[in-house]
C-alpha positions as CSV (number, residue, x, y, z in Angstrom):
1,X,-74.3,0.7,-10.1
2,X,-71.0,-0.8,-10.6
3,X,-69.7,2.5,-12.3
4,X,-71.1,4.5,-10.0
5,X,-69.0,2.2,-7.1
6,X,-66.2,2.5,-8.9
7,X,-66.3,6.2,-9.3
8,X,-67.2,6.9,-5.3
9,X,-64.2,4.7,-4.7
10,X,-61.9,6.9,-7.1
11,X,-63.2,9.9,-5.4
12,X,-62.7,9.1,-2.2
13,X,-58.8,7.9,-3.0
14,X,-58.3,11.3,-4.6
15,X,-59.7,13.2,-1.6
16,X,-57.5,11.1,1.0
17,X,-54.5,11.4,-1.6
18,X,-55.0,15.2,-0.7
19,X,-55.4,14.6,2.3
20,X,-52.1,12.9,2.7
21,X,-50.4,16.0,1.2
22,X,-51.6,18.2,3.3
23,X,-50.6,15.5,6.3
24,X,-47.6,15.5,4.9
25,X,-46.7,19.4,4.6
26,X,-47.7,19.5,8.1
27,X,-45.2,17.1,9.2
28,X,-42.3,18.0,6.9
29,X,-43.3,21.7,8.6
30,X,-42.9,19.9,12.1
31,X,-39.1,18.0,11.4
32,X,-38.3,21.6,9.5
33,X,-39.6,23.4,13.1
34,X,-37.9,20.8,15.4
35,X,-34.6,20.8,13.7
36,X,-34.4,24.9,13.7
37,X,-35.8,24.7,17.3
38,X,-33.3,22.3,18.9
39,X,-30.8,24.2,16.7
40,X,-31.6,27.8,18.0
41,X,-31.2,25.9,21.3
42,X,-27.8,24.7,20.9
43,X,-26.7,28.0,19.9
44,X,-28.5,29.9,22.4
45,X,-26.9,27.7,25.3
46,X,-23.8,26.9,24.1
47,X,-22.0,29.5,22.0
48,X,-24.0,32.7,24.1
49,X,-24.7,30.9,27.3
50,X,-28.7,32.0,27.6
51,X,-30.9,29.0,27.2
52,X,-34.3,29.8,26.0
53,X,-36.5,27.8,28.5
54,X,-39.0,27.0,26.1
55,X,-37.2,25.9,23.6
56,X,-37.2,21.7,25.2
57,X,-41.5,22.2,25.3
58,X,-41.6,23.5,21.6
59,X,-39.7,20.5,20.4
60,X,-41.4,17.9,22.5
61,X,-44.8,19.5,20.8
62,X,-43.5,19.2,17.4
63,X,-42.5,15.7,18.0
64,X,-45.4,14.6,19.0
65,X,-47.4,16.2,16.1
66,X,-45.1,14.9,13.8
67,X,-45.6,11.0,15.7
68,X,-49.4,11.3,15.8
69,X,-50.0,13.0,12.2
70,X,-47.3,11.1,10.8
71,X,-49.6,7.7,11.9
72,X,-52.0,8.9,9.1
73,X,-49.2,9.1,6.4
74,X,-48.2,5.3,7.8
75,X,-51.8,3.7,7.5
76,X,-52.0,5.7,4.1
77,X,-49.2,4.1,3.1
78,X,-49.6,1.0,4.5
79,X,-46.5,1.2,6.5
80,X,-47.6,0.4,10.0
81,X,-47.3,-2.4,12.3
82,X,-48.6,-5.6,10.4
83,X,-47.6,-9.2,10.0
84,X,-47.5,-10.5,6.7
85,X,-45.9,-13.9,7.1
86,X,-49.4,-15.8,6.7
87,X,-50.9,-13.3,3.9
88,X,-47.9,-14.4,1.8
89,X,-49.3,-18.1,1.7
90,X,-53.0,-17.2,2.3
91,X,-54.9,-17.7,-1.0
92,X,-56.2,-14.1,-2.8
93,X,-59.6,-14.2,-0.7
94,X,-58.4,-14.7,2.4
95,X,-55.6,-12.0,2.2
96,X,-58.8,-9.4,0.8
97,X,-60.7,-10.5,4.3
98,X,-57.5,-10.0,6.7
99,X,-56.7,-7.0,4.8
100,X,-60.4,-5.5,5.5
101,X,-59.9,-6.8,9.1
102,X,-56.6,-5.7,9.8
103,X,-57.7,-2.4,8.9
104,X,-60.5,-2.6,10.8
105,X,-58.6,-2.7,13.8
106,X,-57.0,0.2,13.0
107,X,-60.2,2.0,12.9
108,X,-61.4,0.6,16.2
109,X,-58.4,1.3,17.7
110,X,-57.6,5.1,16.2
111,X,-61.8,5.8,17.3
112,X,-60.8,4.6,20.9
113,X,-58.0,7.0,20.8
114,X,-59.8,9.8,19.5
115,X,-62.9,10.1,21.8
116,X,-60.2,9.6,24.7
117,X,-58.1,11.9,23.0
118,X,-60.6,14.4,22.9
119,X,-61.4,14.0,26.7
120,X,-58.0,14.6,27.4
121,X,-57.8,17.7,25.2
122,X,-61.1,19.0,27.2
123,X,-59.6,18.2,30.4
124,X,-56.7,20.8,29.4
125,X,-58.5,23.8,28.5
126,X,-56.7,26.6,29.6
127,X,-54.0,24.9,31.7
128,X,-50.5,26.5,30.8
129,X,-47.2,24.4,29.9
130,X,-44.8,23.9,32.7
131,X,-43.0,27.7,31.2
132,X,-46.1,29.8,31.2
133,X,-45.5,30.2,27.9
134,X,-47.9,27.3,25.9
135,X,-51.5,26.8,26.4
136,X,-51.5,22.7,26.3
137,X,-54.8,22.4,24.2
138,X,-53.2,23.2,21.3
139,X,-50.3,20.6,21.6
140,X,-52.6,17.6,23.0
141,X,-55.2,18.2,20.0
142,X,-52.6,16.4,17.7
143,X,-53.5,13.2,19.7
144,X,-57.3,12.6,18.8
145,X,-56.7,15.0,15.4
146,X,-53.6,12.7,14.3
147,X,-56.1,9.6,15.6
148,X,-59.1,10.9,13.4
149,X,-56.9,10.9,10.5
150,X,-55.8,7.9,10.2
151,X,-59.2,6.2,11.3
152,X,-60.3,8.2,8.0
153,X,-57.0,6.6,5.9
154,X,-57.8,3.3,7.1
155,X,-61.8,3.6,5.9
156,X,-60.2,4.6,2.4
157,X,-58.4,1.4,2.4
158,X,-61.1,-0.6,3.2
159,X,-62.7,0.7,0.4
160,X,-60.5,0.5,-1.7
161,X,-59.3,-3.3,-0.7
162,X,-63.3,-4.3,-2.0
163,X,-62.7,-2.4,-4.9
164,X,-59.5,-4.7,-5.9
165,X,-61.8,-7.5,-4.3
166,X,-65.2,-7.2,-6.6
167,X,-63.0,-6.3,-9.4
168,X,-64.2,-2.6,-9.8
169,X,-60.3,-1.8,-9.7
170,X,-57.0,-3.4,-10.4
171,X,-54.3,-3.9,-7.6
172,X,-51.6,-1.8,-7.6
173,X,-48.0,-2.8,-8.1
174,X,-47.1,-1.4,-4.3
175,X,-49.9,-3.4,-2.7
176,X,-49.6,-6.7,-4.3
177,X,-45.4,-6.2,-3.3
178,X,-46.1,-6.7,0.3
């Protein structure tokens, strides 16, 4: 039983190690498509003296895909917003259980933001951006996607924070750093 723990937990941090490739492609992709964007947009306005009018909606997309996906990479990473000061002279158990719970606000809080997400995205079914150009949906899904995806990082953490706890799996020299 304990192996086959052990190996669901090694399977599951290889999946959401793929995962977080393909998160972060996507985002490198968005910072690439910003940059050209606002670039293009300089170039177009100030050296020809036609502004594209889109240009300022295509970059505020971006951004926000690259915030709300991005917030996977963080929680995978264990980058977000935390406080350590207490875990630093909390004995090993206790920094296991505020580790599980810390995460497990995450979760609540990134299933929240999904499910009203997604009401959000619904509510913007075939409503245009302010230039005609953009249909919204597509922009606003990064909200309860980006959500979604880190919910799913911060499950893989739990798990793997009762691996290190029950001893199925050493700590790793990043995580026992913080």
């Amino acid at each position: 039983m304990k192996q086959f723990v052990g190996s669901f937990v090694s399977i599951c941090d290889a999946a959401m190690d793929y995962l977080d490739r393909v998160v972060q492609l996507v985002v490198t992709l968005a910072i690439a498509g910003l940059f050209v964007s606002v670039m293009i947009q300089i170039v177009m306005r100030y050296v020809f003296g036609i502004p594209l009018f889109w240009i300022s909606e295509l970059a505020g997309y971006l951004l926000g895909l690259l915030a709300l996906w991005g917030t996977a990479t963080c929680v995978r990473h264990g980058v977000h917003v935390k406080v350590l000061l207490f875990r630093r002279i909390a004995p090993d158990w206790l920094n296991h259980i505020l580790a599980i719970l810390g995460n497990s606000v995450v979760i609540y809080y990134c299933v929240l933001l999904t499910m009203f997400g997604w009401v959000f995205v619904e509510r913007s079914m075939g409503q245009l951006s302010p230039s005609n150009v953009f249909d919204v949906f597509w922009p606003r899904l990064a909200l309860p996607t980006g959500a979604a995806l880190a919910a799913i990082q911060a499950v893989n953490l739990i798990f793997q924070e009762i691996a290190v706890w029950t001893g199925l799996k050493p700590r790793s020299v990043a995580s026992s750093e913080e």
